[in-house]
VOSEDREN-207601 format. One record per residue (C-alpha): residue number from 0; residue in one letter; chain; x negated, z, y. Coordinates in Angstrom, 3 decimals, padded with zeros to 6 digits. Each point is the difference from the previous one (the first is absolute). Last residue first. Layout:
# VOSEDREN-207601
<NUM; "A"; "A"; <X; Z; Y>>,
...
# end
This chain:
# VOSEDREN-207601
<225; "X"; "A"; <002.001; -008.488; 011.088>>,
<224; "X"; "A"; <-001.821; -001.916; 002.583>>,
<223; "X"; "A"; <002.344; -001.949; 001.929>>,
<222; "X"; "A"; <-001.025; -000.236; 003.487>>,
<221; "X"; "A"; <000.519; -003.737; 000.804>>,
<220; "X"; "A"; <003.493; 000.546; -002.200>>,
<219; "X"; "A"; <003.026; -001.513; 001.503>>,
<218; "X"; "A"; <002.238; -000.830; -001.901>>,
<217; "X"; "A"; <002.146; -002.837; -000.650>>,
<216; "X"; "A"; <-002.454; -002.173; -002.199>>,
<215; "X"; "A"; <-000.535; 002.713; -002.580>>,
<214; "X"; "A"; <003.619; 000.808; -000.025>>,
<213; "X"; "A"; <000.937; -002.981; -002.934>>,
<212; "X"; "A"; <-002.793; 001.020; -001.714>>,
<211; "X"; "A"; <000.688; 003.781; 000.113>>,
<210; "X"; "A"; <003.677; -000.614; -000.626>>,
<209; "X"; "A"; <-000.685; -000.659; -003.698>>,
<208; "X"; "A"; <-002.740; 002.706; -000.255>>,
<207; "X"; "A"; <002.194; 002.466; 001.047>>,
<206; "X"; "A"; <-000.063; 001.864; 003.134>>,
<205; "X"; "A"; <-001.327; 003.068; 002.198>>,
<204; "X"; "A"; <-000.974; -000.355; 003.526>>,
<203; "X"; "A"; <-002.023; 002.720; 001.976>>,
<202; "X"; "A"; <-001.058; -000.549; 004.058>>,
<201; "X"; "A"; <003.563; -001.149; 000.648>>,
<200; "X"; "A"; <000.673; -002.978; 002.949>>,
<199; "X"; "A"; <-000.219; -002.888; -002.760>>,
<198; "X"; "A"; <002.463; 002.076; -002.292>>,
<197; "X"; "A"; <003.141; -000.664; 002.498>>,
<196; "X"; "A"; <-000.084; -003.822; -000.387>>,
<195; "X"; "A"; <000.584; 000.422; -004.113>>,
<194; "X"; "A"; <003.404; -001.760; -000.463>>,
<193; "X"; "A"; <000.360; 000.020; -003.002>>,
<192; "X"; "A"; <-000.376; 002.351; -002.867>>,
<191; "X"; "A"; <-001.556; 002.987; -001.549>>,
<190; "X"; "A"; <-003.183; 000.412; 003.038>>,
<189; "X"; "A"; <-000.327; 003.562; 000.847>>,
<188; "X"; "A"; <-001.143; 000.579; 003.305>>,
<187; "X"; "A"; <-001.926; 002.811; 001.096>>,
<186; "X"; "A"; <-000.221; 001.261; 003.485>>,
<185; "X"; "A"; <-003.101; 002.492; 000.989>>,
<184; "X"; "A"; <001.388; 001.557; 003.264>>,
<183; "X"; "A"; <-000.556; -000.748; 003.901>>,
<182; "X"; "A"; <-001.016; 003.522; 001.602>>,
<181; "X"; "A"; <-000.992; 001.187; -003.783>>,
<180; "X"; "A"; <-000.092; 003.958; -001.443>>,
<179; "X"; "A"; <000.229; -001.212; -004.054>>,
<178; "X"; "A"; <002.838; 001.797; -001.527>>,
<177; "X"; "A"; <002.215; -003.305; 000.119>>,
<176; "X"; "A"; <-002.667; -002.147; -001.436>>,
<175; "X"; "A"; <-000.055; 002.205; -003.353>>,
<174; "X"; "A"; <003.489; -000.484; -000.731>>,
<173; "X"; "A"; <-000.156; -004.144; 001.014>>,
<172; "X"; "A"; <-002.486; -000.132; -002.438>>,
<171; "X"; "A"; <001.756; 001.762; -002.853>>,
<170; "X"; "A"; <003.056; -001.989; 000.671>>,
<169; "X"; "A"; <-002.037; -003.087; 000.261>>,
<168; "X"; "A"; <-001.270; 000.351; -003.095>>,
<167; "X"; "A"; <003.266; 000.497; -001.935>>,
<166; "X"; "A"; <001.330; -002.582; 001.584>>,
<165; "X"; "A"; <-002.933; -002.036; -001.359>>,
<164; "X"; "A"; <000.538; 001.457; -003.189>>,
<163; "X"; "A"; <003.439; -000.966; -000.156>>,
<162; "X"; "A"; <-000.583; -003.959; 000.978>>,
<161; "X"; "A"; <-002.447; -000.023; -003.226>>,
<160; "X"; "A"; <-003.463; -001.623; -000.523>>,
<159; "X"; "A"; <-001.866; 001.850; 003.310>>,
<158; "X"; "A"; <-002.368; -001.285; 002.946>>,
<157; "X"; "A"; <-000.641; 002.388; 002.794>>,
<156; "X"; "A"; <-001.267; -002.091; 003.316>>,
<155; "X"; "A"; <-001.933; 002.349; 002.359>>,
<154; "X"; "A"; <-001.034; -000.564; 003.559>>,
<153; "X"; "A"; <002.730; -001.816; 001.517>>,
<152; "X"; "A"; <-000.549; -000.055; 003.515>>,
<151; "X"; "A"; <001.187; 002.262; 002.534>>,
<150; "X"; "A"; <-002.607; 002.732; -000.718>>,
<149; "X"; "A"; <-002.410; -000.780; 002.395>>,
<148; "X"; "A"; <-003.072; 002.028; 000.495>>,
<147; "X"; "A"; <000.185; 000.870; -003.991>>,
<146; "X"; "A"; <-000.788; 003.553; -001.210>>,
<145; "X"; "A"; <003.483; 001.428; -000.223>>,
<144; "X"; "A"; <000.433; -003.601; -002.026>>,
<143; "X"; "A"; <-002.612; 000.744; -001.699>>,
<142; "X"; "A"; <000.801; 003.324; -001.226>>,
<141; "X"; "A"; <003.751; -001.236; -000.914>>,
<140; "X"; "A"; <-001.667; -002.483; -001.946>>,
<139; "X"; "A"; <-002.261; 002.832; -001.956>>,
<138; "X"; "A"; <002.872; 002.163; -000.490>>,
<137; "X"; "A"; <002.093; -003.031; -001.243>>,
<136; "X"; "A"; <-002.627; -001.124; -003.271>>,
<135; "X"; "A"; <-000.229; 003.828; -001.890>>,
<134; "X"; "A"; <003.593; 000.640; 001.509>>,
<133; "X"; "A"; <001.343; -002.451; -002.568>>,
<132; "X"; "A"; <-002.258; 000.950; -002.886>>,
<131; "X"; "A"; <001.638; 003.103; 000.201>>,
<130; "X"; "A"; <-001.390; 002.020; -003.695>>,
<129; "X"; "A"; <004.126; -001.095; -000.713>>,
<128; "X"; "A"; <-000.554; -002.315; -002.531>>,
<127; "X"; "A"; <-004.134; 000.242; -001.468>>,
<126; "X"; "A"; <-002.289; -001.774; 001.939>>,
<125; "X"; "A"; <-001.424; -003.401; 000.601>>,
<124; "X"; "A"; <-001.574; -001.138; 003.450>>,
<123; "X"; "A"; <-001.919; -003.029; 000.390>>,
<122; "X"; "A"; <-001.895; -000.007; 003.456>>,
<121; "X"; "A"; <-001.616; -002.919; 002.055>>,
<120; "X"; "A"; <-002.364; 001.924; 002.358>>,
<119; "X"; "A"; <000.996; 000.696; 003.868>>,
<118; "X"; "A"; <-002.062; 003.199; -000.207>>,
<117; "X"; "A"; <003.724; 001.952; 000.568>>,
<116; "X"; "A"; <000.857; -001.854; -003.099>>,
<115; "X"; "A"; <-003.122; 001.220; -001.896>>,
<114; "X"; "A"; <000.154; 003.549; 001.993>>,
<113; "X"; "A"; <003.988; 000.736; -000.765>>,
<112; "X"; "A"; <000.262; -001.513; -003.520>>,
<111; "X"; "A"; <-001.761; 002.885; -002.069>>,
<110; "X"; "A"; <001.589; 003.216; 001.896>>,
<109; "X"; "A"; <003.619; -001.719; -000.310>>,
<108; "X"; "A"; <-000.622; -000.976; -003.505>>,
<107; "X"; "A"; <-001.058; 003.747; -000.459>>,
<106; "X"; "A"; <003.173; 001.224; 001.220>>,
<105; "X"; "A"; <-000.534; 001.404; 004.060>>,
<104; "X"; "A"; <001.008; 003.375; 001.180>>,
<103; "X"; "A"; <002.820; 000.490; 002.578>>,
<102; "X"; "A"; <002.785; -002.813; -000.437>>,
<101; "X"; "A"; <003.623; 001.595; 001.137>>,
<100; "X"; "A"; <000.572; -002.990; 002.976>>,
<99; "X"; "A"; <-001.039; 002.825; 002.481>>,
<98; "X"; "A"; <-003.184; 000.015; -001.722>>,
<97; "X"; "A"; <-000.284; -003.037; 000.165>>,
<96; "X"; "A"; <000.736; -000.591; 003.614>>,
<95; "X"; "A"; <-002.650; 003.078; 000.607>>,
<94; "X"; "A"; <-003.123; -002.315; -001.778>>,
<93; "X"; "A"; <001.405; -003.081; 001.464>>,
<92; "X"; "A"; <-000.755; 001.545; 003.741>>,
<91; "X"; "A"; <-002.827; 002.282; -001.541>>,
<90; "X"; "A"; <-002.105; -003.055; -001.183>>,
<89; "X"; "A"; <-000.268; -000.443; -003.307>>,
<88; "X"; "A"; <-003.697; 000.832; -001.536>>,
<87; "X"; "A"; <000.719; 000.791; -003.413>>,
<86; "X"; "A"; <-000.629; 003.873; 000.812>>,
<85; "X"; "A"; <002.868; -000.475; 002.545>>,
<84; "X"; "A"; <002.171; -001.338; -002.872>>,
<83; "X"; "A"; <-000.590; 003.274; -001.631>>,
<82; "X"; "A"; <-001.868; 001.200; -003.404>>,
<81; "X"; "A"; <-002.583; -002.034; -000.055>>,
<80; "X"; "A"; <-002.273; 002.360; -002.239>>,
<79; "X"; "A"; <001.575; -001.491; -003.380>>,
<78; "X"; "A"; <-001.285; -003.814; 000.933>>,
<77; "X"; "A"; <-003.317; 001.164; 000.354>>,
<76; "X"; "A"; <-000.107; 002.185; -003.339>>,
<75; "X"; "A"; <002.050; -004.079; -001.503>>,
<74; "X"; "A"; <-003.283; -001.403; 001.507>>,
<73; "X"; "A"; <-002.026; 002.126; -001.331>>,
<72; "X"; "A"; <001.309; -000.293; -003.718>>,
<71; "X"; "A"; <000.145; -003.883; 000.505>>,
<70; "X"; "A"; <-003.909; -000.344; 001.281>>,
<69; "X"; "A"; <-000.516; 002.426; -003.615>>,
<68; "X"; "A"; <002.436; -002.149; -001.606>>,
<67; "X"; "A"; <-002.004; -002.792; 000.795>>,
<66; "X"; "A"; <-003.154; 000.938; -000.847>>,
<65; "X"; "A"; <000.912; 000.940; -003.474>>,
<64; "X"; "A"; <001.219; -003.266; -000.379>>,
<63; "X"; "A"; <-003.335; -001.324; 001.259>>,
<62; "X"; "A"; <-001.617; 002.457; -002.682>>,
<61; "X"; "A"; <002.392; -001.557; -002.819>>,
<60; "X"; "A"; <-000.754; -003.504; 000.894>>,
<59; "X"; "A"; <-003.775; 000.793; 000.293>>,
<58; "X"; "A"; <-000.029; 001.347; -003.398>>,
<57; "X"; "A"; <001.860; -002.928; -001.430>>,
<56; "X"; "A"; <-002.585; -002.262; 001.320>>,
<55; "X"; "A"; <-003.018; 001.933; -001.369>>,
<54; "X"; "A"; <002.035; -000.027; -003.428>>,
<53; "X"; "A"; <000.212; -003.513; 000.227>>,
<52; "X"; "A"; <-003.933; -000.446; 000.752>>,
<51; "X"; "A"; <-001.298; 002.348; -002.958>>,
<50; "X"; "A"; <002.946; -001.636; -002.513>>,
<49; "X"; "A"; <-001.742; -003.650; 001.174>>,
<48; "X"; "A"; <-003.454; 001.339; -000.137>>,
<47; "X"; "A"; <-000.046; 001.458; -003.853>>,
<46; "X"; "A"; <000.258; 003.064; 000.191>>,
<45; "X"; "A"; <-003.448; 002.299; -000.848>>,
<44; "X"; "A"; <-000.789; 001.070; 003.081>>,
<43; "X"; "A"; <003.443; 002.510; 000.304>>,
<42; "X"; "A"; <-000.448; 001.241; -002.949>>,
<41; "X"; "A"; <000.649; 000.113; -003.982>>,
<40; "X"; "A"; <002.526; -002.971; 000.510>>,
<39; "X"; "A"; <003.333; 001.742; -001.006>>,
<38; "X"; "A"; <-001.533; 003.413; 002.096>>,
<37; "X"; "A"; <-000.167; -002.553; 003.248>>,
<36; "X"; "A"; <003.489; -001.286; -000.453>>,
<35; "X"; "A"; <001.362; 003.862; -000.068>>,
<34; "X"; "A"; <002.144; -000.822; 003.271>>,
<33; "X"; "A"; <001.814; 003.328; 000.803>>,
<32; "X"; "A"; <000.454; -000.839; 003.800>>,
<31; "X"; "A"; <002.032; -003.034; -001.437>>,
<30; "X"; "A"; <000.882; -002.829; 002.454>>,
<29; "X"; "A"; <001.596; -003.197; -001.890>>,
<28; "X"; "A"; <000.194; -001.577; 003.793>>,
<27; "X"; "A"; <003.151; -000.800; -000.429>>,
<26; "X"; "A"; <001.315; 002.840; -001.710>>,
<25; "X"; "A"; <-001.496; 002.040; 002.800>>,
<24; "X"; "A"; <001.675; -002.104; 002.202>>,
<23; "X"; "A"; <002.941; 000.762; -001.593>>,
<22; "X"; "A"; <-000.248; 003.781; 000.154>>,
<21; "X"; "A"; <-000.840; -000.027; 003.302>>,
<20; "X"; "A"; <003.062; -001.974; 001.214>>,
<19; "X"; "A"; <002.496; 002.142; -002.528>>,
<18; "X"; "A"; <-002.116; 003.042; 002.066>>,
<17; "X"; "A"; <000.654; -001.280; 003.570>>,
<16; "X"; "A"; <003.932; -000.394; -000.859>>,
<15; "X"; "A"; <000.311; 002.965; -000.869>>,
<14; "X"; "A"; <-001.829; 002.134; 002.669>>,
<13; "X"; "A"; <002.071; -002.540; 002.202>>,
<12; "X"; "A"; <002.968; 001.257; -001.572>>,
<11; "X"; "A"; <-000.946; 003.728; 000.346>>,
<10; "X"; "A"; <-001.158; -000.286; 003.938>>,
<9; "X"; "A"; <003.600; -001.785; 000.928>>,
<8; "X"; "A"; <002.188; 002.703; -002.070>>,
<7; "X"; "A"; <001.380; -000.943; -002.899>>,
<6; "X"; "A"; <003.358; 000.387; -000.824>>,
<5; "X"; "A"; <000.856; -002.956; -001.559>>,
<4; "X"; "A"; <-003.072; -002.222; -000.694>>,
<3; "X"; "A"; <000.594; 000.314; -003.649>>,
<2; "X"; "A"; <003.196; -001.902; 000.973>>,
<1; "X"; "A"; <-001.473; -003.208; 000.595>>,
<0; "X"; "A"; <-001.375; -001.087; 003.338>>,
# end
């Protein structure tokens, strides 16, 4: 992250980020609202056709770029008005579990990946450390496996590089499972070794990629769809 990223908060460093990405494209697209082409030539009719047609082109660049960052402006006025998980559209069971858990108003990455993942689309998150792109992917597991008919298969596989962050991972997943209000539970298993019989009978299993292949044909996973 670098340590001009120190003390930021999450709105600021996007901010940041957003304007080195506008400022490149620009540079990439050799936009210039100040263009004086047309004086250098005596008029706009009087370029020759191949300065005519690349200016055209540039012009349309910069007013789709424009474009954009008016979609992005609304979205990001959008973003700013969901203020509570509730607002997001969590249900009031998970809604009151995080709360209890000490999470009341949604990060933007939360806010951004709840409806695409929720919508059952493939979903790239990337975020600033510590904006909680970890809650941004449980809360909507945890809401479909409240959801789910029958929770006793494994509905959600979490892969991660390193044996710590997949303790890590479970402990925050295992926190917020013990606030939700549940007859039968939401079990996670963390998978760091051998054996692994417990995780077939938990609804969330975490692991790393080199026990993933050797789990695959263990569990059980007719409902996986996280």
């Amino acid at each position: 992250d670098g340590e001009e990223g120190l003390g930021m908060s999450e709105e600021e460093w996007e901010a940041n980020v957003q304007e080195s990405l506008d400022e490149e494209e620009e540079r990439e697209l050799g936009v210039d609202d100040d263009d004086d082409s047309d004086e250098e030539w005596g008029g706009y009719d009087e370029m020759p056709d191949w300065l005519r047609e690349a200016n055209e082109k540039k012009r349309a660049q910069a007013e789709a770029k424009r474009q954009r960052r008016k979609e992005r402006d609304k979205r990001t006025e959008e973003l700013a008005a969901l203020r509570t998980f509730e607002d997001l559209g969590v249900s009031k069971p998970l809604c009151k579990g995080l709360q209890k858990a000490g999470f009341v108003e949604p990060t933007r990455i939360q806010k951004e990946a709840w409806p695409s993942i929720m919508g059952g689309n493939d979903t790239v998150l990337t975020a600033q450390t510590g904006t909680g792109k970890t809650l941004a992917y449980l809360a909507p597991i945890l809401e479909w496996i409240l959801q789910a008919r029958d929770p006793a298969a494994v509905r959600a596989l979490v892969i991660v590089p390193t044996r710590e962050l997949a303790v890590q991972v479970t402990h925050m997943a295992v926190d917020l499972t013990r606030t939700l209000r549940r007859k039968k539970g939401v079990w996670v298993w963390c998978v760091t070794e051998k054996p692994w019989a417990g995780c077939t009978q938990s609804q969330i299993v975490v692991a790393t990629p080199v026990l993933v292949r050797e789990l695959w044909d263990t569990i059980s996973y007719p409902d996986l769809s996280l």
